[in-house]
N, C-alpha and C positions, 0 to 999 in steps of 0.2 A: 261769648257764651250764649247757648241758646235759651230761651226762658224759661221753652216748656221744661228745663230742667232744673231750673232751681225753687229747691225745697227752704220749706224753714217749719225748723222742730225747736218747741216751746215745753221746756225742761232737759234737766241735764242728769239726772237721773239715770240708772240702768236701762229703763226702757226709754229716753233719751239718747243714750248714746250708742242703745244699739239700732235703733231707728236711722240715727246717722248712719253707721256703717250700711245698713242693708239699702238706706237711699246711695248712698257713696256707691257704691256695686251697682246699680241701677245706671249709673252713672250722671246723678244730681250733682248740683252744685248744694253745700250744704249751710246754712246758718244757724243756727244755735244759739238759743239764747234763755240766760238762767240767773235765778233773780238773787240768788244765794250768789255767796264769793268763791263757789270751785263744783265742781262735776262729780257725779257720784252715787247722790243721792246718799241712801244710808248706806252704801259699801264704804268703808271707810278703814284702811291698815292703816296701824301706827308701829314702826318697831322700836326696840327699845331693848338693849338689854342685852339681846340675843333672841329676844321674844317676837312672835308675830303676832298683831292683837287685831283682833278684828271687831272693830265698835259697832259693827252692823254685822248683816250675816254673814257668817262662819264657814256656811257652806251650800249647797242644796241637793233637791233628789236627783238622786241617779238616773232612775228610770224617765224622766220626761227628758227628750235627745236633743230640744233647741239651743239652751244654753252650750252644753259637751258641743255640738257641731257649729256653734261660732267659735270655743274658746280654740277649736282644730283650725278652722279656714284662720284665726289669727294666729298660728304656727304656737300655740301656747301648750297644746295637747302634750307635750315630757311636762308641764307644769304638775298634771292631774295628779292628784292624790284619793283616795279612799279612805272615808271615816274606819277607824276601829269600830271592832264591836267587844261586848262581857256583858255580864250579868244586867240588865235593869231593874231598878228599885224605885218604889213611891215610899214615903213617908208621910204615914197613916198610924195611929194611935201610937203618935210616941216612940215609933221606932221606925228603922230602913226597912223594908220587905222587899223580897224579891217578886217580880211583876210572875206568873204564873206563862210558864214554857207553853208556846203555843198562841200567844195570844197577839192576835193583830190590830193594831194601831185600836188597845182596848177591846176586842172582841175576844172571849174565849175560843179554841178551835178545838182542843184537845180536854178528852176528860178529868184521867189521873190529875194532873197539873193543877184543874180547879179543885178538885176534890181534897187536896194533899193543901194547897195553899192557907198561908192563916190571914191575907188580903183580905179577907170578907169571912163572916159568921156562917152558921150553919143553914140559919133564915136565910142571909142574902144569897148562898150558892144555889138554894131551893129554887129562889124567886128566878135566877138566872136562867136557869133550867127549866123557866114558862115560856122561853122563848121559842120552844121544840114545840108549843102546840099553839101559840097564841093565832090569832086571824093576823093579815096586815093591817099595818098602823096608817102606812100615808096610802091616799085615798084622794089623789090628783089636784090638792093645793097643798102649798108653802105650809111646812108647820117649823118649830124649834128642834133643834137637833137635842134639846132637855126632853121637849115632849116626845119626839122619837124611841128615845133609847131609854126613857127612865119607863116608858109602856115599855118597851121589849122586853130589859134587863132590869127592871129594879135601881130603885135608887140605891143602896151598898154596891154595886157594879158602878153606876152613873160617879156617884162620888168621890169613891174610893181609886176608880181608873180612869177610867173615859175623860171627867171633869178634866183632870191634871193634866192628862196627853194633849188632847184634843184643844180644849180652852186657849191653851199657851200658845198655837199657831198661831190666832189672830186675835190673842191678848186682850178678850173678851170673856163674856158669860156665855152658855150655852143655852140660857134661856132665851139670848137673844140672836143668836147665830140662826142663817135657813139653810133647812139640809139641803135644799135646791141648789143653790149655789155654794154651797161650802164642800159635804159631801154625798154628791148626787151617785156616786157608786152606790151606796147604801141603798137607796132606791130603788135600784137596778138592781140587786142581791135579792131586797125583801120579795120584788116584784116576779124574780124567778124563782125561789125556793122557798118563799113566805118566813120562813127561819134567818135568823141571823150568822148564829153558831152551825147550822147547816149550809150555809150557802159558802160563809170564808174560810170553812172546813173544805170545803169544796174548789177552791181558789188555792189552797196550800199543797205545793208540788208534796207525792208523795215519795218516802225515804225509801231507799235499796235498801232491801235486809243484809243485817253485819256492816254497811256503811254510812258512819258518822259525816250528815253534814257540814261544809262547811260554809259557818257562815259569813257572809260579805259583805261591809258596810253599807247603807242606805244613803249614803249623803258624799259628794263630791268636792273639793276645793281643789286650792292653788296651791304649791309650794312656798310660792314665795309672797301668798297673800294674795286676796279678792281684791285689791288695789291696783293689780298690775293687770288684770284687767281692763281697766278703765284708762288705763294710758296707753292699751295699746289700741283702742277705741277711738281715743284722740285726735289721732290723726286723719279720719274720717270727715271730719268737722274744717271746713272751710274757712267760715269766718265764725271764733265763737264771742261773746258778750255775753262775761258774769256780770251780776249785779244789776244786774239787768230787766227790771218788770215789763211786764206785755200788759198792757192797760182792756185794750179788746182788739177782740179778731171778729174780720169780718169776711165774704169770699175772697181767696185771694189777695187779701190785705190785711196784715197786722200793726197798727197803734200804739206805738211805747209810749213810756208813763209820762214820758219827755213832753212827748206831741210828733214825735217824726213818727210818721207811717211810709213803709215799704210795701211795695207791692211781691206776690210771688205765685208760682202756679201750682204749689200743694204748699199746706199747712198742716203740719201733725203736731196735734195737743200731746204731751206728754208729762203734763203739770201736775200737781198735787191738787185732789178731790175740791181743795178749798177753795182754787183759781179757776174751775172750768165756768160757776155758774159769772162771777162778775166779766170774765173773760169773753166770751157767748153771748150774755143776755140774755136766755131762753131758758124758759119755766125749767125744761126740764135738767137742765145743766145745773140750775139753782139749785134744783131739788137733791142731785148727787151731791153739791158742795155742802149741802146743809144736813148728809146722811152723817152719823154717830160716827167717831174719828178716837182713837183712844192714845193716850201717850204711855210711855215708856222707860225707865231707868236697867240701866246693864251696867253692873260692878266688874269690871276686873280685878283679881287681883295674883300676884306674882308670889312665889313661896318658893326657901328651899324646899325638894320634896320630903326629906325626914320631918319637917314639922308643918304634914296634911296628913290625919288617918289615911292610912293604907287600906283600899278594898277594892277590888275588882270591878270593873266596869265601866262606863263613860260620863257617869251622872244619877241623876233621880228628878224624880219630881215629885210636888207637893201640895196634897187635899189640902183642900182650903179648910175642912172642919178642925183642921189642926192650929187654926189661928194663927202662923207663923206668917211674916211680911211678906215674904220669897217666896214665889210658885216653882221654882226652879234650878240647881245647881248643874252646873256642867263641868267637867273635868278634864277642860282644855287640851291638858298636856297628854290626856291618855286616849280622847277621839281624834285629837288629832297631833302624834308626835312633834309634827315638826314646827310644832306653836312655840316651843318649849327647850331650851337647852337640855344639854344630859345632867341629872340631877336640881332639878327645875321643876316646880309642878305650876299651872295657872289653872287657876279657877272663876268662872264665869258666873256670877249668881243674877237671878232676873227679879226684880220688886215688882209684887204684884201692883196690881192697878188703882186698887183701892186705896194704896198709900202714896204713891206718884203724884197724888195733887199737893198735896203736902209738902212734898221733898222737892219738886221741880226747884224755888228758888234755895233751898238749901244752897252748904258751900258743899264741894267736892269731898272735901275730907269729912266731914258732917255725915253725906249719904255713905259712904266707907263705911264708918267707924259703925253705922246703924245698920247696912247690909249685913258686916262680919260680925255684931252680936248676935243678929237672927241665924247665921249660917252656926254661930258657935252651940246655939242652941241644939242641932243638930248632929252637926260633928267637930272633931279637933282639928283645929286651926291654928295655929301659932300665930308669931307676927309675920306683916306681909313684907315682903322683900321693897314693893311697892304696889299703890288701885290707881286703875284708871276708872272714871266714870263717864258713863254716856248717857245721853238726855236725846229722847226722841217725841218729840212734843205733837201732840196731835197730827201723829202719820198712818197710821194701822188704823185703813179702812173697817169698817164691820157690818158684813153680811148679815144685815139682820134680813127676818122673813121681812119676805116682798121685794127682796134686792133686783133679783133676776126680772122681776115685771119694772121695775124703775131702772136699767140697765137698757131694756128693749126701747124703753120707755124715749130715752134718751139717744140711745141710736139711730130710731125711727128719723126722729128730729133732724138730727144732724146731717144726715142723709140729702134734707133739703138747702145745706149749705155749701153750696159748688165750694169744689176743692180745699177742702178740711175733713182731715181727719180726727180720731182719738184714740187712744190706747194707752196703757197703766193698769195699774193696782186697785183702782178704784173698778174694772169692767169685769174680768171675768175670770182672776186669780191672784195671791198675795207674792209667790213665791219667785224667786229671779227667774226661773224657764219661765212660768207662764209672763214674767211682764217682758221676758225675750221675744216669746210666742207674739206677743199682743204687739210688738213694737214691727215685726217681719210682717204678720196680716195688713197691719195701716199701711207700713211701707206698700206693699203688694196691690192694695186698693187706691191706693195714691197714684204708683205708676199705671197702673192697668187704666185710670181716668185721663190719664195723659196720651196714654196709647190713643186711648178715644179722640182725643182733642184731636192729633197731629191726626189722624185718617179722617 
């Protein structure tokens, strides 16, 4: 084997293993190594039942094309499925509302639909409609994505929509989130049309007259579950070693916790936030490991469908002013059919964050029984056929302001470490394309340093 081709990627993770593959195709030798007992990361199917459950994510966006273009080069592409779409609902004063037609990811675009909605008071729709004349808000540094939009839109806007949407990607507050790095489109909107509501109004294809849209889910999976992904990943990976801690890396030489140290001519981090700074040793690695990390609880649970309220749609989501534990329900069996036997419904509820320190050492059946009284509070639910529950314990990075300068910050550095890489969740997106994205860049920078070597 020649050397200059053998790799070694540290985490086993989605962007671990697709790292593998895209070094594999480079034509690396690969090693792998992950300090947990199996590969994955948070994709994780279990089925059961007839059920496809997926303890991690469900699915992802359509529109970003890394992920869809490895799951094709691994012959998986008859796998793809398309989210459903219906009606969307937040749960706000007490009751389900339907989210107001037109509105993107919380932004109004259309009039009638604000106007007509009883989502917000007569005040909050006024103040909404300051966004037609206000000045721009960012003004070339980091602010919060609260301070952003509760200037543009009013806080009844902020709370009532945006908060619930928005918040739940990266299972955080928005006071603490930066629109730099979370969502820099916005920037790029304000920056061209000063308007909010004018600019994504402006971004919305417009409709043929006499013909009804249709519209087409936003979110991709597997048939047969995000799990079958990751084996077919597998065989990518040379030599793997679960269980496995990496003590430090150094150029070219990685340290296990053992004492054996191997040598190799690229190294890609694909660890979790917490392992880069003890791993490295360098301030600024430290400082990523020590950014705010939030955890996580996701209820499954299983129903005949005659005893789950019937109502159109795929889910809702939920104002925090409403006191309720759950920012979230989703409605499994109707985003994505084939989760779900015929006459089966699954439903997916998410515990807010607030209450997760609490429940983490709960038992299983404990956080159950206290998810489905808060969901009951909401709608009818019968008994559950059977829950699964999931526990994501300080995974979900959080952009807060100044991410992006602690990012650079961090690369800079690293730069000065011959053959290492980084890439993951922690750099420069949460969702499976980007840490696909981020695992194909390293790769690419890795080999392109080798090219250098051998000439």
């Amino acid at each position: 084997m020649n050397r200059l081709n053998n790799i070694a990627i540290i985490g086993g993770g989605i962007t671990g293993m697709a790292a593998a593959y895209y070094a594999k195709q480079a034509g690396a030798h690969v090693t792998l190594y992950e300090s947990s007992d199996r590969v994955g990361g948070k994709i994780k199917t279990v089925y059961r039942d007839g059920f496809v459950l997926e303890c991690g994510p469900d699915g992802y966006m359509a529109r970003k094309p890394t992920l869809t273009e490895l799951i094709t080069k691994l012959g998986l592409d008859e796998q793809l499925v398309r989210s459903q779409t219906g009606t969307s609902y937040i749960y706000v004063r007490n009751k389900l509302r339907q989210m107001p037609a037109g509105s993107v990811m919380g932004i109004p675009t259309k009039f009638w639909p604000m106007v007509k909605t009883d989502l917000f008071t007569w005040r909050g729709k006024a103040r909404a409609g300051m966004d037609l004349v206000l000045p721009r808000v960012y003004a070339g540094e980091d602010i919060s994505l609260d301070t952003f939009f509760r200037t543009r839109l009013g806080s009844e806007v902020v709370e009532s929509m945006i908060e619930p949407l928005l918040s739940g990607i990266y299972n955080g507050t928005l006071q603490d989130m930066s629109i730099e790095s979370t969502f820099p489109q916005f920037i790029t909107i304000e920056q061209k049309t000063r308007s909010l509501i004018l600019g994504m109004k402006a971004l919305t294809p417009p409709v043929q007259a006499g013909v009804k849209p249709r519209e087409a889910g936003k979110f991709l999976s597997l048939q047969n579950g995000l799990g079958i992904l990751i084996e077919a990943l597998r065989p990518s990976i040379d030599r793997l070693y679960t269980d496995t801690r990496v003590a430090s890396v150094r150029p070219h030489e990685i340290e296990l916790e053992d004492g054996t140290i191997e040598q190799f001519d690229g190294i890609i981090l694909a660890t979790s936030p917490n392992a880069l700074g003890p791993i490295l040793g360098i301030p600024e690695a430290e400082r990523l490991s020590q950014l705010k990390r939030t955890s996580s609880i996701t209820v499954l649970a299983a129903f005949d469908e005659k005893d789950v309220a019937a109502l159109d749609g795929t889910g809702y989501v939920i104002a925090k002013a409403e006191a309720n534990a759950l920012t979230a329900c989703s409605w499994m069996h109707k985003k994505w059919p084939h989760m779900a036997p015929k006459g089966k419904a699954l439903l997916r509820v998410y515990i807010g964050s607030d209450h997760v320190p609490g429940l983490l050492a709960a038992t299983d059946q404990a956080i159950a029984e206290f998810a489905l009284n808060e969901l009951r509070k909401i709608q009818h639910v019968g008994t559950p056929l059977f829950t699964k529950v999931e526990r994501h314990v300080d995974t979900m990075p959080q952009y807060e302001v100044g991410h992006k300068q602690h990012v650079h910050a961090f690369e800079h550095a690293l730069a000065a470490l011959d053959g290492v890489e980084a890439c993951g969740a922690i750099l420069h997106g949460v969702g499976l394309p980007d840490c696909v994205d981020s695992a194909k860049q390293a790769v690419t920078r890795a080999m392109t340093a080798k090219q250098v070597v051998r000439s």
